[in-house]
C-alpha positions as CSV (number, residue, x, y, z in Angstrom):
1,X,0.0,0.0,0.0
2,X,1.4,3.3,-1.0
3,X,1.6,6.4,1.3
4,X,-0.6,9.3,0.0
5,X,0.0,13.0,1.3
6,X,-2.1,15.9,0.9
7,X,0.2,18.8,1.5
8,X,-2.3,21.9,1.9
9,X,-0.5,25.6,3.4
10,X,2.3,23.3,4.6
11,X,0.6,20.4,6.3
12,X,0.1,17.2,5.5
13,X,-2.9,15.1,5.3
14,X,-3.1,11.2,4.9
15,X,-5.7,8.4,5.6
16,X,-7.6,8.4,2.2
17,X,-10.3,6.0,1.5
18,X,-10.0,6.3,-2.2
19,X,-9.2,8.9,-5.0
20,X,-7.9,9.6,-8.5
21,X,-5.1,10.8,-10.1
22,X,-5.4,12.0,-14.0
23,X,-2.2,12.9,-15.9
24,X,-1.2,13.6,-19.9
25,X,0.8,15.7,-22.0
26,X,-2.1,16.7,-24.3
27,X,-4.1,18.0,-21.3
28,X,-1.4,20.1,-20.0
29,X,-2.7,20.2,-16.0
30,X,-2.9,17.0,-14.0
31,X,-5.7,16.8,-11.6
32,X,-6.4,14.7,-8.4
33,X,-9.5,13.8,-6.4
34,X,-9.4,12.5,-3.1
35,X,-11.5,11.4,-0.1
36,X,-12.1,10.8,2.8
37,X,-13.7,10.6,6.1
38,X,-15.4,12.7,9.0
39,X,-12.1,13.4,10.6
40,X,-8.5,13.0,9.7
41,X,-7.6,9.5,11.0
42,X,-4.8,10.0,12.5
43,X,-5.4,13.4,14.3
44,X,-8.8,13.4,14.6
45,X,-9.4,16.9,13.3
46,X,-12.4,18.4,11.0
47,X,-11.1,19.5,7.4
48,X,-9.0,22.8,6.7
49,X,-9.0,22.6,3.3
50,X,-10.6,25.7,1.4
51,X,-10.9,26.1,-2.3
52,X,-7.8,27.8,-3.8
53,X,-5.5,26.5,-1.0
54,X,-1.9,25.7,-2.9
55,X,-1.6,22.3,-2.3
56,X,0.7,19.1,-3.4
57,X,-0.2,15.5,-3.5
58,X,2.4,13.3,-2.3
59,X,3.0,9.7,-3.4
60,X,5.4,7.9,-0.9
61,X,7.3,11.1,0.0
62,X,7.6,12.0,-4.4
63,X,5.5,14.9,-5.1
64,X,2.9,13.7,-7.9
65,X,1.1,17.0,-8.4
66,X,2.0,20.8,-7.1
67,X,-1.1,22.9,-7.7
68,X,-4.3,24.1,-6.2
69,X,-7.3,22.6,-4.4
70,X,-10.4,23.1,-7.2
71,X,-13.7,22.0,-5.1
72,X,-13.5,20.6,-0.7
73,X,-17.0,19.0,-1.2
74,X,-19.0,18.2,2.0
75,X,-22.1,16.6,1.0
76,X,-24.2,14.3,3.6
77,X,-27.6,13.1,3.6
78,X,-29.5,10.5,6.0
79,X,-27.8,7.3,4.9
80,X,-24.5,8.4,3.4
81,X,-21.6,11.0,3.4
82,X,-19.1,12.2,0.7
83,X,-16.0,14.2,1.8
84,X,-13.6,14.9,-1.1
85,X,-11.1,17.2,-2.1
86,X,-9.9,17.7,-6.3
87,X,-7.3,19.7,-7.6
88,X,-5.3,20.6,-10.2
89,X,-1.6,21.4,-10.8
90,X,-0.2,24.7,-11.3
91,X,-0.4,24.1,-14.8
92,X,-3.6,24.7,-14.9
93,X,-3.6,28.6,-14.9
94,X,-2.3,27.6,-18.2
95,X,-5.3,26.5,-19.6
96,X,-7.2,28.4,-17.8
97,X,-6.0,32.2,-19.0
98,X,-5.6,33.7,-21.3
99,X,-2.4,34.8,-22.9
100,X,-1.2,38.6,-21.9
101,X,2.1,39.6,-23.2
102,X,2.5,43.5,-24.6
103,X,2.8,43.9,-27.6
104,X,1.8,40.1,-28.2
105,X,4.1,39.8,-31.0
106,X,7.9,38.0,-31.4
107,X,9.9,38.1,-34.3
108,X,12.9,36.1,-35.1
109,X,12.8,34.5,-31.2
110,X,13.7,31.5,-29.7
111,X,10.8,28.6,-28.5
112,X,12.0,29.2,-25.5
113,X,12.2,32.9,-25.0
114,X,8.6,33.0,-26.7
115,X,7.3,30.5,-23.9
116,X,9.2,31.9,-20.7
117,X,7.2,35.4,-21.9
118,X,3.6,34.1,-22.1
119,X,4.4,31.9,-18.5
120,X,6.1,35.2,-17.2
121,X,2.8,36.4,-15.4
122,X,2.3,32.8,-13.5
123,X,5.5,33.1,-11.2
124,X,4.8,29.6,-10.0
125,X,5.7,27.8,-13.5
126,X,9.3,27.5,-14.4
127,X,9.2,26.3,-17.9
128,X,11.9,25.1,-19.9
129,X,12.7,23.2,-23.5
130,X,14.4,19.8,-23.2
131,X,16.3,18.7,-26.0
132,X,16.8,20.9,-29.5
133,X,14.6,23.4,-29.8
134,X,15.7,24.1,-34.1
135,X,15.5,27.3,-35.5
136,X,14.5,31.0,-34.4
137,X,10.9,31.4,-34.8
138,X,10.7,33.9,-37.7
139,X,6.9,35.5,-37.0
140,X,4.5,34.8,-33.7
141,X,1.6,36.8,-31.8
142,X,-0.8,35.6,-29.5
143,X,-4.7,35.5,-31.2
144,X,-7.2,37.5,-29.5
145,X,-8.7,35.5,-26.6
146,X,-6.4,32.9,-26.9
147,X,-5.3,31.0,-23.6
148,X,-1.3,30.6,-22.8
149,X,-1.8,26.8,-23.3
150,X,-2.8,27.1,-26.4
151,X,-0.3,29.6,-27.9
152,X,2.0,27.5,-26.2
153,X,0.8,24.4,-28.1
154,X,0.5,26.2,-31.4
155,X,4.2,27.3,-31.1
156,X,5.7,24.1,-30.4
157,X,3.7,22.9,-33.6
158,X,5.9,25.1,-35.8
């Protein structure tokens, strides 16, 4: 049996009755769900965990995903109980927003310069290229609207 954390503000959580964990290069963001019971097993405590907490899940002391809580559920009724917490990396502001970069437009740039601008406002992603990344890019600008994920993907296209 493997050790599951729940790192939320700095403290750790474990004693999970189930959960999820969803992960892939097309979707960018990996996202968790988790639950639980009443209390915290092992401290016997009611649940501090808020929506936009930051947050990591922990496999066996290896963090798995370092993000945000999405949804801390509570839902009872008079034969049953759910208690669950989802999340989602920090990758997800990614998907989520939308590109901002004045003026919006690179010309003769590297992948990599191109990329570190449009992550620039989401201090918490450190991105870098692995491997070759070929040529300058003669001509990009962000489309109107147009989230940082997918200029992102659109560039790596070229």
């Amino acid at each position: 049996m493997h050790d599951v954390r729940l790192e939320v503000n700095t403290e750790a959580f474990g004693g999970f009755q189930g959960g999820s964990f969803s992960m892939s290069l097309e979707s960018l963001a990996a996202t968790f769900e988790l639950r639980y019971a009443d209390t915290w097993t092992e401290r016997g405590e009611s649940v501090p965990i808020d929506e936009g907490d930051r947050c990591k899940v922990l496999i066996d002391g290896l963090t798995l995903i370092d993000g945000w809580v999405v949804e801390s559920t509570r839902e009872y009724d008079a034969t049953s109980r759910k208690l669950s917490v989802s999340g989602a990396s920090l990758t997800t502001d990614l998907v989520d927003c939308t590109a901002m970069n004045e003026p919006g437009r690179w010309r003769n740039q590297r992948v990599s310069q191109i990329v570190a601008d449009l992550c620039y406002p989401f201090a918490t992603i450190q991105p870098m290229v692995v491997g070759d990344e070929g040529a300058r890019i003669p001509k990009f600008a962000i489309d109107d609207g147009e989230t940082v994920a997918s200029a992102i993907s659109r560039l790596a296209r070229l």
